[in-house]
C-alpha positions as CSV (number, residue, x, y, z in Angstrom):
1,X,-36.0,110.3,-62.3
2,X,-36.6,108.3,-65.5
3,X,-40.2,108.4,-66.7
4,X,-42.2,105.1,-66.7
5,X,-41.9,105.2,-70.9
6,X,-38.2,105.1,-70.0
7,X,-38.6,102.3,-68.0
8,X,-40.3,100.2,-71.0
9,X,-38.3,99.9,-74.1
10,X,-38.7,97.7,-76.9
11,X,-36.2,96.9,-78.3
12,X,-35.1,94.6,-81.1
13,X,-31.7,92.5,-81.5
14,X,-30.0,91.5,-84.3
15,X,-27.1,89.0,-84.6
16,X,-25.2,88.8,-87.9
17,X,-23.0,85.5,-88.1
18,X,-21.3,84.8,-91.0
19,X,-24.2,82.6,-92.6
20,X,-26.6,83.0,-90.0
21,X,-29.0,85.8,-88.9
22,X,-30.6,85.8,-85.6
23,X,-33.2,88.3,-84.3
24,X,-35.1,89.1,-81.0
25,X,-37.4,91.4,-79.5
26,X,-37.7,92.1,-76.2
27,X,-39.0,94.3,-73.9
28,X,-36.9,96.3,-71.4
29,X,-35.6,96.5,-68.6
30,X,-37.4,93.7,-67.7
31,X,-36.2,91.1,-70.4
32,X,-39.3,89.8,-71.4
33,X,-38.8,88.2,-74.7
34,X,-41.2,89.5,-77.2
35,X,-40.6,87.0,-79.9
36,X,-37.4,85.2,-81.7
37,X,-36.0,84.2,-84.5
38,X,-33.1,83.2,-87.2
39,X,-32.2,83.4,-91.5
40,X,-30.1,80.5,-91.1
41,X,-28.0,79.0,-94.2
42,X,-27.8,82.3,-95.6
43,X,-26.1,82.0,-99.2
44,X,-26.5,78.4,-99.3
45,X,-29.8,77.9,-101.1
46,X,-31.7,76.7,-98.7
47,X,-32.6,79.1,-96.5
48,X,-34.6,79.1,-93.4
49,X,-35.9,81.8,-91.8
50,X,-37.6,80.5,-88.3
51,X,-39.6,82.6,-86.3
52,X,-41.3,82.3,-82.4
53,X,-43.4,84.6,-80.7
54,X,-45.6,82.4,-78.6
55,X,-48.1,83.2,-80.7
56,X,-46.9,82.5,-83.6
57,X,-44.7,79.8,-84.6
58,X,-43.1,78.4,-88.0
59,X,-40.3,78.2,-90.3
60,X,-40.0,78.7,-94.0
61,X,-37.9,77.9,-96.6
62,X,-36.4,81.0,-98.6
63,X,-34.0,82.0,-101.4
64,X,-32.0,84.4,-99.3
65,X,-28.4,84.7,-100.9
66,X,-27.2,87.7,-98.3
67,X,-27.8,89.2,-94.6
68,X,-29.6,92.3,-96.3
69,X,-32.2,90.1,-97.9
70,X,-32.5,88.1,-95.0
71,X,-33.1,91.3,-92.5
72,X,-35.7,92.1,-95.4
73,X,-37.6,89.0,-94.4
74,X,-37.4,89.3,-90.6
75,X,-38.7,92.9,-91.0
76,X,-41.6,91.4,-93.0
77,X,-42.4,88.7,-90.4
78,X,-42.0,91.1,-87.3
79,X,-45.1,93.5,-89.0
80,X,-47.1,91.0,-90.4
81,X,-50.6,92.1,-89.4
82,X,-51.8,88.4,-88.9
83,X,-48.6,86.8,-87.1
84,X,-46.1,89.6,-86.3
85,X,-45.6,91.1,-82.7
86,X,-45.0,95.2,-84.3
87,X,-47.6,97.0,-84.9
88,X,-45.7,99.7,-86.5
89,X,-42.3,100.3,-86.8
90,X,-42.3,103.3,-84.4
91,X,-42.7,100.5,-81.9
92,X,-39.3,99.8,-81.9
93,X,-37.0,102.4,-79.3
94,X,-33.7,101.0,-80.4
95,X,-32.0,98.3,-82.2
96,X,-28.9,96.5,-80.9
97,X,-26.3,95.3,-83.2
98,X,-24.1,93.2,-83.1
99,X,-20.5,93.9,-84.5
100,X,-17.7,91.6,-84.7
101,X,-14.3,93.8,-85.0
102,X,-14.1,97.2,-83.1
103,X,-10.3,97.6,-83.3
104,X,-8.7,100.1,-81.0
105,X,-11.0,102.4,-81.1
106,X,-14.2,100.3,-79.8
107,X,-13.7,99.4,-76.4
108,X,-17.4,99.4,-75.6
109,X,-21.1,99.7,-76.9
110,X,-22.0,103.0,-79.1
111,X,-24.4,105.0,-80.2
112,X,-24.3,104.7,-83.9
113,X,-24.0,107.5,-86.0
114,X,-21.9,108.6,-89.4
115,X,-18.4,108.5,-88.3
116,X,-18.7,105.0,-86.4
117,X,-20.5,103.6,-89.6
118,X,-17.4,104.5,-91.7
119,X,-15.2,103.2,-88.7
120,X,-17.3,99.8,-88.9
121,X,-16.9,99.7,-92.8
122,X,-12.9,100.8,-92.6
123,X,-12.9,97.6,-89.9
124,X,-14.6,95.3,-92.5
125,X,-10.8,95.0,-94.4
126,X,-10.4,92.9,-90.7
127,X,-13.4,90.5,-90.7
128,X,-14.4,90.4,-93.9
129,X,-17.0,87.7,-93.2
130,X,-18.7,89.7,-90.6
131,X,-18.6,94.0,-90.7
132,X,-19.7,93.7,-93.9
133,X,-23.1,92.0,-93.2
134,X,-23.2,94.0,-89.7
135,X,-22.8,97.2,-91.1
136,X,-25.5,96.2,-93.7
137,X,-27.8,95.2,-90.8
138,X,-27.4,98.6,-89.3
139,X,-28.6,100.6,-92.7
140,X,-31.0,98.6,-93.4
141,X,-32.5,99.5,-89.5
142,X,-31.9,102.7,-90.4
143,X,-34.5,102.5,-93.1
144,X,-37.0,100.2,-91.8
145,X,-36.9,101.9,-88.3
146,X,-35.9,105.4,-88.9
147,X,-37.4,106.8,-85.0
148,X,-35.1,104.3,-83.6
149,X,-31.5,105.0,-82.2
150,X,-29.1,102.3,-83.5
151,X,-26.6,101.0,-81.2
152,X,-23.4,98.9,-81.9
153,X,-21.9,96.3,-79.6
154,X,-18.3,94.9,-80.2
155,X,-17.4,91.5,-79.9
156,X,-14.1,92.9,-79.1
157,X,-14.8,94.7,-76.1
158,X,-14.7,91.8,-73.8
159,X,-11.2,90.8,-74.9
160,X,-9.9,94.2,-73.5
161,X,-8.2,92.6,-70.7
162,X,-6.5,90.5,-72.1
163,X,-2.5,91.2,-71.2
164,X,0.2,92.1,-73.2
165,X,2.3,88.7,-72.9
166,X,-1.0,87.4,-74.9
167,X,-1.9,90.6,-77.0
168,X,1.0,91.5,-78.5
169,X,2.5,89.5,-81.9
170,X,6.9,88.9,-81.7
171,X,6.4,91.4,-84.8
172,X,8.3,94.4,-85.5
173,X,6.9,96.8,-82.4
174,X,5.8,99.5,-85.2
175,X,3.3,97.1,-86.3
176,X,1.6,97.7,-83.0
177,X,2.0,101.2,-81.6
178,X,1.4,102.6,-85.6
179,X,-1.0,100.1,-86.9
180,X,-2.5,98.1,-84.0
181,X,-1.6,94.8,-85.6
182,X,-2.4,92.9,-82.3
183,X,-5.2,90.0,-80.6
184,X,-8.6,91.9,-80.4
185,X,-10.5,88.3,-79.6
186,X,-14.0,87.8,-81.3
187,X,-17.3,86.4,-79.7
188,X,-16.8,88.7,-77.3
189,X,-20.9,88.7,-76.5
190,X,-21.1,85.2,-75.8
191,X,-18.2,84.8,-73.9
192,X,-19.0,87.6,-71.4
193,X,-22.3,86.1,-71.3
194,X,-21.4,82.5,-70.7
195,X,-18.7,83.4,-67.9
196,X,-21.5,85.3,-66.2
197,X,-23.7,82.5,-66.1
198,X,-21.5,80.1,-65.1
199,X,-19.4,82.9,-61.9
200,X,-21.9,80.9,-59.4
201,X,-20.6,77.3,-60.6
202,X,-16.9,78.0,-60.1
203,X,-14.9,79.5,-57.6
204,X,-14.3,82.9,-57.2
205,X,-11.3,83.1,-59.4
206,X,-12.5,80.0,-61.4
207,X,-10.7,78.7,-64.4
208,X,-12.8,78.3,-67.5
209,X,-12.7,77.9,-70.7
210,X,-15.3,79.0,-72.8
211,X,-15.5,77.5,-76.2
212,X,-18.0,79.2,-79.0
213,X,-18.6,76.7,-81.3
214,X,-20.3,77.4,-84.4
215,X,-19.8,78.4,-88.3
216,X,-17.3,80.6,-86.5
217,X,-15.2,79.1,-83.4
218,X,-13.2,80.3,-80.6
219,X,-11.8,79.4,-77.1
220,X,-11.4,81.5,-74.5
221,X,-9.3,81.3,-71.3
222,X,-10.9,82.8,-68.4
223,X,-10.1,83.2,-64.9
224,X,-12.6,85.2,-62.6
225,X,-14.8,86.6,-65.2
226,X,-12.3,87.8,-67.1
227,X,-11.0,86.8,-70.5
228,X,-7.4,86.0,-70.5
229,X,-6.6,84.9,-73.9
230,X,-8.7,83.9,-77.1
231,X,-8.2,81.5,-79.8
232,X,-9.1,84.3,-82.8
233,X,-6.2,87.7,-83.0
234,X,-5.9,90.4,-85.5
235,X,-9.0,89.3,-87.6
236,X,-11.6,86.1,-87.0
237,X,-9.6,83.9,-88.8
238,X,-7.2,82.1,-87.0
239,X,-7.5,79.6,-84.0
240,X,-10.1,76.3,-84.5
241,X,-11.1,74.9,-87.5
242,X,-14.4,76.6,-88.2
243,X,-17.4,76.6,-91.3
244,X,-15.5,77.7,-93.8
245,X,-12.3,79.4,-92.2
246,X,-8.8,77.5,-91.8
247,X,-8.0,78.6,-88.4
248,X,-4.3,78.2,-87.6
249,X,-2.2,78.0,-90.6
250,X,1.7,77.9,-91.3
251,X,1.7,81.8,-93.2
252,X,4.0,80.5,-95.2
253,X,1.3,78.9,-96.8
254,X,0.1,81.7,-98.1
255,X,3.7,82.9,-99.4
256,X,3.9,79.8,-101.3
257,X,0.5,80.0,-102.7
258,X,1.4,83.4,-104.0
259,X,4.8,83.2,-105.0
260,X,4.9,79.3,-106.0
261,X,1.5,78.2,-107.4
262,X,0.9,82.1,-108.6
263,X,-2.2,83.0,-106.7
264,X,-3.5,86.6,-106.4
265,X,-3.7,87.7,-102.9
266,X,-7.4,88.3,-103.1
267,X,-8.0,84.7,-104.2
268,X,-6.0,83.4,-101.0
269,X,-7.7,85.7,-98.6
270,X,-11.1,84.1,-100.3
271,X,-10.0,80.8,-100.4
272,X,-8.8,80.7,-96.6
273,X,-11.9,82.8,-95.5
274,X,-14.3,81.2,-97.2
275,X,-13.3,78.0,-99.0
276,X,-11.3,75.8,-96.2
277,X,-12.2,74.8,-92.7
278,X,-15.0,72.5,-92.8
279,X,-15.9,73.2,-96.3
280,X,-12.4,72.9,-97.6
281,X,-12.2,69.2,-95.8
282,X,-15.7,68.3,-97.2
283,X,-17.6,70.3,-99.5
284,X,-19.6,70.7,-96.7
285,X,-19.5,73.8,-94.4
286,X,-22.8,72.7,-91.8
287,X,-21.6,70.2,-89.1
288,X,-25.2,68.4,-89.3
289,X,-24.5,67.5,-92.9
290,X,-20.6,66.3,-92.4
291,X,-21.9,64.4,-89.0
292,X,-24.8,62.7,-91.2
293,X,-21.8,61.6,-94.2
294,X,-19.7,60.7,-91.6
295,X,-22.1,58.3,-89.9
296,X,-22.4,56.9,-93.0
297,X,-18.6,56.5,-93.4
298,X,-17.6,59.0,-95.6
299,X,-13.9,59.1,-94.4
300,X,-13.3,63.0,-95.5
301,X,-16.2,63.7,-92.9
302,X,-14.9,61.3,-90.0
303,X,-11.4,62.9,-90.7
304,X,-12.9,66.6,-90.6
305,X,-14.6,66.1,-87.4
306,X,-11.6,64.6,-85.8
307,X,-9.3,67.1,-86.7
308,X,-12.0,69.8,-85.6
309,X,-12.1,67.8,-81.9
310,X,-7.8,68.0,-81.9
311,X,-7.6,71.3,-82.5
312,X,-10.4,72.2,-79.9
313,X,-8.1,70.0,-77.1
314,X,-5.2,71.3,-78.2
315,X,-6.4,74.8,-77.3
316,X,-7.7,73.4,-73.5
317,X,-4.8,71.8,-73.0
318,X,-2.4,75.3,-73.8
319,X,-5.2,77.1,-71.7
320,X,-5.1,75.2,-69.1
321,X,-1.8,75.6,-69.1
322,X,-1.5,79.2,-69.0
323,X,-4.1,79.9,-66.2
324,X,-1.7,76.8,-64.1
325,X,-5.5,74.7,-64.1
326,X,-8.6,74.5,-65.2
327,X,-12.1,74.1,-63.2
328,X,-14.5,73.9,-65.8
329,X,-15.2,74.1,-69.5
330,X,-18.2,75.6,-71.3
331,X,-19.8,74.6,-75.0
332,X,-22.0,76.6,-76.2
333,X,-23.4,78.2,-80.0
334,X,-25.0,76.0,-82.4
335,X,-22.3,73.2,-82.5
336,X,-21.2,73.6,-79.0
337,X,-25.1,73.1,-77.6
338,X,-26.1,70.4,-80.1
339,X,-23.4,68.3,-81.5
340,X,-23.1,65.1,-78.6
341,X,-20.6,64.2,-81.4
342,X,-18.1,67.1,-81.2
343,X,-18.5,67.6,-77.5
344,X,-17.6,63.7,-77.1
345,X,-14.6,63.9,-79.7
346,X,-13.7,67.0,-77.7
347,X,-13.7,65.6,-74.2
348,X,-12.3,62.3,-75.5
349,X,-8.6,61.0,-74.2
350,X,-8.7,64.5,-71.8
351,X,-8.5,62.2,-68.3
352,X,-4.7,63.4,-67.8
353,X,-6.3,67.1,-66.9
354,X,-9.3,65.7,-65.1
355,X,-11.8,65.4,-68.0
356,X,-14.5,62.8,-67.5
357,X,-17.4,63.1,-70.0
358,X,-20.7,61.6,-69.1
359,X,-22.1,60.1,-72.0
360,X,-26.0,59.8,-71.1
361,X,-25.7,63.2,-70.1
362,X,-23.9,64.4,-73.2
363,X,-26.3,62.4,-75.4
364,X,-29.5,64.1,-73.9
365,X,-29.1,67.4,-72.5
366,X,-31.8,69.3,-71.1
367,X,-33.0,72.8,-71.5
368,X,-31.0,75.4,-70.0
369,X,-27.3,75.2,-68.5
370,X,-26.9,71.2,-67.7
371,X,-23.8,69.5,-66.4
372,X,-22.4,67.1,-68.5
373,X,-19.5,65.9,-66.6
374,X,-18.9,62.0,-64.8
375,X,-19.3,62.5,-61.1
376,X,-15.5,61.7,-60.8
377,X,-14.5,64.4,-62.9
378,X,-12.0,67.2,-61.4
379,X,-12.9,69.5,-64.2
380,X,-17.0,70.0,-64.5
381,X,-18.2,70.0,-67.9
382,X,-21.4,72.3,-69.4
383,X,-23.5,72.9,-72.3
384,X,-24.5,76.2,-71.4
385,X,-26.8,77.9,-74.4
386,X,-25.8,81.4,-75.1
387,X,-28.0,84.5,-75.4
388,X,-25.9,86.9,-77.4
389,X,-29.6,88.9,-77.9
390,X,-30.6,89.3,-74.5
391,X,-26.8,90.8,-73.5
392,X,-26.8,93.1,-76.5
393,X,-30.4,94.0,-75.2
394,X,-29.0,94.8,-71.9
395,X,-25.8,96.8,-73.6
396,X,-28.3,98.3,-76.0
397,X,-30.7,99.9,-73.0
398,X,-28.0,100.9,-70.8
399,X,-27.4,103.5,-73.9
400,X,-30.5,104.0,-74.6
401,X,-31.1,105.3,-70.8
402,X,-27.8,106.7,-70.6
403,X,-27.1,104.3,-67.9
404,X,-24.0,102.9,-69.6
């Protein structure tokens, strides 16, 4: 039998997004939520690192250029004697990472220790926006919480059932077996979480899809709780148009850009990773900024967002499609629970599959999952906020107990 200090775990969360770092701290297993927080705009100059305990509540403006310096800040804030919620750092019985690629060898949440650390930064060749910063999350727990195990939670994992008919690439088959050239999906975390929440809203083997909308994006097609297929593949690249990534893109783009304008590979590989979606349309890589220019009529803004909003239906429209119907889709991340605008581009001409937005509902959502849908609509439409944090808690104490 496990002891009652067992039973009570603090533990904290972190969630590395590509410009965003989001922290919580609960208290386990009986996910009481200790305090919250985010370093949003990471890199941007204008930095914000917003913090909640109950307590305690405020945000500050900071010159963070990069996830380490960020983590740096939320360490400072969690042990603050006046306002933090630590009282030392041996408080702290585990912290849960989040990790965007596992590859093959990841198919669930581990213990972190040497050999998985170089397996995370091997990885990083693969999501280049993300391990990097994730992997630099994890040593720099290491440091600031040296009594605590580290544990590392894949957004892969999810998209391990997702079949072959959608997995594999019609590439040479030596590609796969030898190099695992192949979809892994992304998001994994807030998928599995979303579909949860949403299992007593659709039928048993309900058809959903999921879409993660933020700096990053992805749809995902599931049926029954389980994921099906996925917008993002091999790396989190491909699929909607996100922050500052492409998504889909003819590849011999990049052939030409090499071999006809005389790029360096590097410089492509930065240039679609970090200088197109969003940014690339705009100059502008936040969604609030390019919906403010846009409302003002800045036409590369109104033509960013709508091109955002086709490739979104496209996706539920293939999905749909694949599973042979569709009961219900879910927004959710940053963009998908507070843009009215996107969701309403999104949901906009969709009446041939049975989409009927509501638009007082979409214009004032409340707190919590709320239904956004007409009352005539076949498919039922959500905005359903996602808590990455509290199921990396869960996956993170499950190790921790050795209940996993």
């Amino acid at each position: 039998m496990k002891n009652q200090a067992d039973m009570n775990r603090v533990i904290l969360v972190l969630n590395s997004g590509s410009s965003s770092l989001k922290f919580q701290v609960l208290r386990m297993p009986g996910e009481t939520r200790i305090c919250q927080g985010m370093v949003e705009r990471i890199g941007a100059g204008d930095a914000r690192l917003k913090f909640d305990s109950g307590k305690a509540k405020y945000e500050r403006q900071l010159a963070v250029t990069d996830h380490k310096e960020a983590l740096r800040h939320i360490v400072s804030a969690l042990l603050d004697p006046d306002t933090g919620v630590l009282r030392d750092s041996k408080d702290v019985a585990a912290v849960g990472h989040r990790v965007v690629h596992g590859g093959t060898r990841f198919t669930g949440t581990t213990r972190v220790d040497a050999a998985v650390k170089e397996a995370i930064a091997d990885l990083s060749r693969l999501a280049p926006l993300h391990n990097p910063a994730n992997l630099e999350g994890i040593r720099q727990a290491e440091s600031f919480f040296p009594e605590a195990i580290q544990v590392a939670v894949f957004d892969t994992a999810f998209h391990q059932t997702i079949p072959m008919k959608a997995r594999r690439y019609a590439i040479p088959e030596s590609l796969y077996r030898e190099h695992g050239v192949q979809v892994y999906g992304f998001h994994g975390t807030s998928h599995k979480y979303i579909a949860e929440q949403l299992r007593p809203h659709l039928p048993e083997d309900g058809k959903l899809v999921c879409l993660h909308l933020g700096s990053g994006c992805s749809a995902t097609a599931i049926r029954g709780g389980i994921s099906l297929d996925h917008s993002l593949g091999f790396t989190p690249s491909n699929g909607l148009v996100m922050g500052s990534r492409s998504g889909d893109i003819d590849h011999g783009v990049i052939f030409y850009m090499v071999e006809s304008l005389g790029y360096p590979l590097e410089e492509v590989k930065r240039i679609l990773s970090r200088e197109s979606g969003l940014k690339g349309l705009t100059g502008k890589s936040d969604l609030r900024d390019i919906e403010a220019a846009a409302a003002t009529g800045d036409p590369d803004c109104q033509l960013a967002l709508e091109m955002a909003a086709y490739r979104i239906r496209k996706y539920i429209g293939a999905y749909a499609a694949a599973m042979n119907g569709l009961d219900g889709v879910a927004f959710t991340a940053g963009i998908g629970e507070h843009s009215s605008r996107m969701r309403e581009l999104v949901c906009r001409d969709m009446e041939f599959l049975g989409i009927r937005l509501d638009a007082d509902c979409n214009a004032a959502p409340g707190p919590g999952l709320q239904s956004i849908h007409a009352e005539d609509s076949r498919v039922k439409l959500w905005v359903v906020p996602t808590d990455e944090e509290l199921e990396i808690a869960r996956q993170t104490y499950q190790v921790l107990t050795g209940s996993a």
